[in-house]
N, C-alpha and C positions, 0 to 999 in steps of 0.2 A: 504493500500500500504506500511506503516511502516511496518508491520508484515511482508509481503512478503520482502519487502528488507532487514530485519534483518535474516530471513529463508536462504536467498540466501548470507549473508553474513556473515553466524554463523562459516564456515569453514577459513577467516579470521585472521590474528593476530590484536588481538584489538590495537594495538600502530599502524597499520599502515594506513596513511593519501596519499589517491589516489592524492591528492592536493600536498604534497611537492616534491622540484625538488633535483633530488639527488648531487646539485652541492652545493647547500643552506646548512651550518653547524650551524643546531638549536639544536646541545647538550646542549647549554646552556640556551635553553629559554622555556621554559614554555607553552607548547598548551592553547588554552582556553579551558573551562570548557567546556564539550558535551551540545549540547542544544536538547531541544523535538524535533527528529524525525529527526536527526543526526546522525548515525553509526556511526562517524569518530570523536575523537575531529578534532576541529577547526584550520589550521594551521597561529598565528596568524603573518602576514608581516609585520606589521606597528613598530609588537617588531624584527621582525628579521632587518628589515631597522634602528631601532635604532642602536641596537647592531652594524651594521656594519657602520656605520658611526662613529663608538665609536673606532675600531679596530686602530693598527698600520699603518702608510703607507705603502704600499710595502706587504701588509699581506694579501690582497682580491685584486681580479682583479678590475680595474674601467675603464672603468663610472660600478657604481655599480649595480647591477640586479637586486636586492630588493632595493626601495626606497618609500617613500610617501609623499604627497604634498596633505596637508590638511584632507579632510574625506577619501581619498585614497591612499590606496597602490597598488605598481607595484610589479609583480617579472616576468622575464624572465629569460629561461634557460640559463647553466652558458654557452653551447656551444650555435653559432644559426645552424640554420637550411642549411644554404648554407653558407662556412666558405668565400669565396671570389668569388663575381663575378661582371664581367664591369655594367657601367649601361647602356651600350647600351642591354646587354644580359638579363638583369633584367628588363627594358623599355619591349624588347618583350612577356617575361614570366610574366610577370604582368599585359600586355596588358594598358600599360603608357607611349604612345609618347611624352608625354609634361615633363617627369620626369627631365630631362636634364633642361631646365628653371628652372622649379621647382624650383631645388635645389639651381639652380644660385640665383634665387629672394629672396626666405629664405636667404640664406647668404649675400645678398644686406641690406636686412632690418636687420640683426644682426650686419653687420658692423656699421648702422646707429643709430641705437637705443640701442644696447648694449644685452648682455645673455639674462636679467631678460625680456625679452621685451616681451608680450603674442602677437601672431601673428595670422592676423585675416585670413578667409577664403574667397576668392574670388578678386574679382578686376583684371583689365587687366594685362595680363602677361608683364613682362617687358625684359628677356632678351630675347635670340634670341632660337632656336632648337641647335645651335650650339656654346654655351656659353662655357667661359672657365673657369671649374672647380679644386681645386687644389688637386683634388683626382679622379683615373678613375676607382675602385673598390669599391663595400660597403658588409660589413655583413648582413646580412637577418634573419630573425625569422621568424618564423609561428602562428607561437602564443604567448599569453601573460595572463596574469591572472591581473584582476585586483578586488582588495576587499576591502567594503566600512564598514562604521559603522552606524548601526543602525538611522532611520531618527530620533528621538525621544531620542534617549540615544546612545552619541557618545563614551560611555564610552564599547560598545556591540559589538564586532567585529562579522560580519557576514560572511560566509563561500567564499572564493574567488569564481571567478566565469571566465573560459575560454573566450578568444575572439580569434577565427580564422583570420587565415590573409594569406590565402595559394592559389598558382597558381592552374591552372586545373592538376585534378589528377582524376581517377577510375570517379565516378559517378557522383564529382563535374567540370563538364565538364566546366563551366566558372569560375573556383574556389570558393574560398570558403571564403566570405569575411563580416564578425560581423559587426553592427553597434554598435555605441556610441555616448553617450551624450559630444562634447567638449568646453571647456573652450576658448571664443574669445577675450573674455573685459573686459581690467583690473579694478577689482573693485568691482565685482562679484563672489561670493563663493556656488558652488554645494554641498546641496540641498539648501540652504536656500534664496540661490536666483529663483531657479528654473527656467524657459529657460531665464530670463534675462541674459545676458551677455554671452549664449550660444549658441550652434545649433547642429541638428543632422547628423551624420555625420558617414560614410560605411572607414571603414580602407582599404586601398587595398595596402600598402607597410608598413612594419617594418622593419627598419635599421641602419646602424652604418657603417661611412663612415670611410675608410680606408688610411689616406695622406700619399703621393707620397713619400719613401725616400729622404728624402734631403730638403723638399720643407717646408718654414715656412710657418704656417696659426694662424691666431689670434681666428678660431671659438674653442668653448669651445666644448670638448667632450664629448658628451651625445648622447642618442639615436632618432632618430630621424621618423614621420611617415609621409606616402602621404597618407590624406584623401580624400575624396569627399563625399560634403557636399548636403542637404537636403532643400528646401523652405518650410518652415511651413506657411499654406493657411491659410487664416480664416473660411473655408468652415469644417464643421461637419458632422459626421453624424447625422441624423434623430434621430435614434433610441438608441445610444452610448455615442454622443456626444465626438467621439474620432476626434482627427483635425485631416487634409490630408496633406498632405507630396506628396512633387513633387522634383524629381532629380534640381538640379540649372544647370542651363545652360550656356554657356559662347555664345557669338554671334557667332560662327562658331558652333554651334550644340552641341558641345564637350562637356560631364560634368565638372561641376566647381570642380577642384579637388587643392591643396596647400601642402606643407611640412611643417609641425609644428612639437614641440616637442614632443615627447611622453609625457613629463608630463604632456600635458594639456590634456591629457584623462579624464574623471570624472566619469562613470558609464556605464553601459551596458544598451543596449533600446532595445526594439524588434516590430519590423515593420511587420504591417499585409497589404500584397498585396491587391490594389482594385482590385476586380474583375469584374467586372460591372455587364450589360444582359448578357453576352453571355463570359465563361469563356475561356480564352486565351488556345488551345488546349499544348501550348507547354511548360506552365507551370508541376514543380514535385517541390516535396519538395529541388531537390539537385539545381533549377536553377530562382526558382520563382523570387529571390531580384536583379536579371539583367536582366529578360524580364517584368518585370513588369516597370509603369512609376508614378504609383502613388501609395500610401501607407498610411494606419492608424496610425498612433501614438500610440501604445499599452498602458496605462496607467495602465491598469486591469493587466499586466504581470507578477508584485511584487508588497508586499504591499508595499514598501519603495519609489516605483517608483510613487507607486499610489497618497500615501499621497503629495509626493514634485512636480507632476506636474497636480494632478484634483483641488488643492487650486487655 
């Protein structure tokens, strides 16, 4: 499959990396070295997030788009995807009645606890459908990249890797939304902790909230996500020994879904649908991960993922 993709990619300019966003200015930095079975070098974020944290004030836009927070980096494009819209109008396109609380509670607990504060997933909602927020539009993304370092040699950057985060559109008729591994509990470091002080958890909003001219707010600006989170069972398979995964639920049916920061992202998972006796006729590749209700834990998906969570 190497040879074919170097066949298909021999017409090509070798300096260019399907991976970098062309808002990103890495003339000054250094790709990594090509690895076995790589076409592209490697575009490495963790040095472009130095570098710009290194820059003048006033000289990149912030909250910054390239950042990292331990064995992971972020990069998001420099524009997003939808430049301003309410969150009533983003509630519906995302298919997130509860976002409106959401976001009031996150801001409840950061008034309480402060920035640095890691924020956990679940528990009863506390404000109302009707809270009052000090901002009524937010920026949206679609996607994001995030990229880790080697389980074994942190010194290894490995190739960034897409996560989806997008309403229904063509053939993702319930959208199109990646899961990930997220940071809950302070005190705990992905991989080395592995699911301690984690959980698995489906992105369904990426955003970046917009205050009201005129109007002071004490929240720190950064980017922000609405996940919804995962029950890891004790129940196995037979023959894999991969654990099950069951949506969380809140007492009115509704999945358990929360606003945390984007930075507590930590790695990309990939969930394989139960199918039981008798397979769900309405499942397809573009709609399986929202009619389905139970799920495998993929372990086998990467080696990196295999080593930090089959231990």
């Amino acid at each position: 499959m190497s040879l074919l993709d170097h066949e298909q990619c021999a017409e090509e300019p070798e300096d260019v990396d399907p991976d970098v966003d062309d808002d990103v200015d890495t003339h000054d930095i250094s790709p990594e070295p090509q690895q076995p079975g790589h076409i592209h070098p490697i575009t490495n974020y963790f040095a472009i997030a130095r570098a710009l944290r290194c820059r003048d004030d006033g000289s990149v836009p912030v909250p910054l788009r390239s950042f990292s927070v331990g064995c992971t980096a972020f990069n998001l494009g420099y524009d997003p995807s939808i430049r301003s819209i309410t969150i009533d109008e983003v509630a519906v396109k995302f298919g997130l009645p509860d976002l409106q609380p959401a976001i009031a509670d996150f801001l409840q607990h950061e008034a309480t606890h402060g920035h640095q504060h890691i924020h956990a997933i679940g528990g009863p909602r506390r404000a109302g459908p009707t809270a009052d927020l000090p901002f009524d539009k937010i920026q949206v993304w679609f996607k994001i990249r995030l990229q880790e370092t080697d389980f074994h040699n942190t010194h290894t950057i490995k190739p960034a890797q897409t996560l989806n985060c997008a309403p229904p559109s063509g053939p993702w008729t319930l959208g199109r939304y990646d899961t990930v591994i997220v940071e809950t509990t302070v005190g705990y470091s992905w991989p080395s902790s592995r699911l301690s002080g984690h959980t698995v958890t489906q992105i369904r909003l990426i955003m970046r909230p917009i205050g009201k001219s005129g109007t002071q707010w004490s929240w720190q600006d950064r980017f922000l996500t609405y996940v919804q989170c995962f029950d890891l069972s004790n129940d196995c398979d037979a023959n894999t020994q991969l654990h099950l995964l069951k949506r969380a639920k809140r007492s009115n049916g509704d999945r358990m879904g929360d606003i945390i920061p984007l930075s507590q992202l930590r790695a990309p998972i990939n969930l394989v649908p139960c199918f039981g006796v008798a397979v769900d006729k309405r499942l397809t590749a573009h709609n399986s991960m929202e009619h389905a209700a139970e799920f495998w834990l993929n372990e086998f998906w990467e080696k990196s993922t295999f080593f930090a969570l089959s231990a």
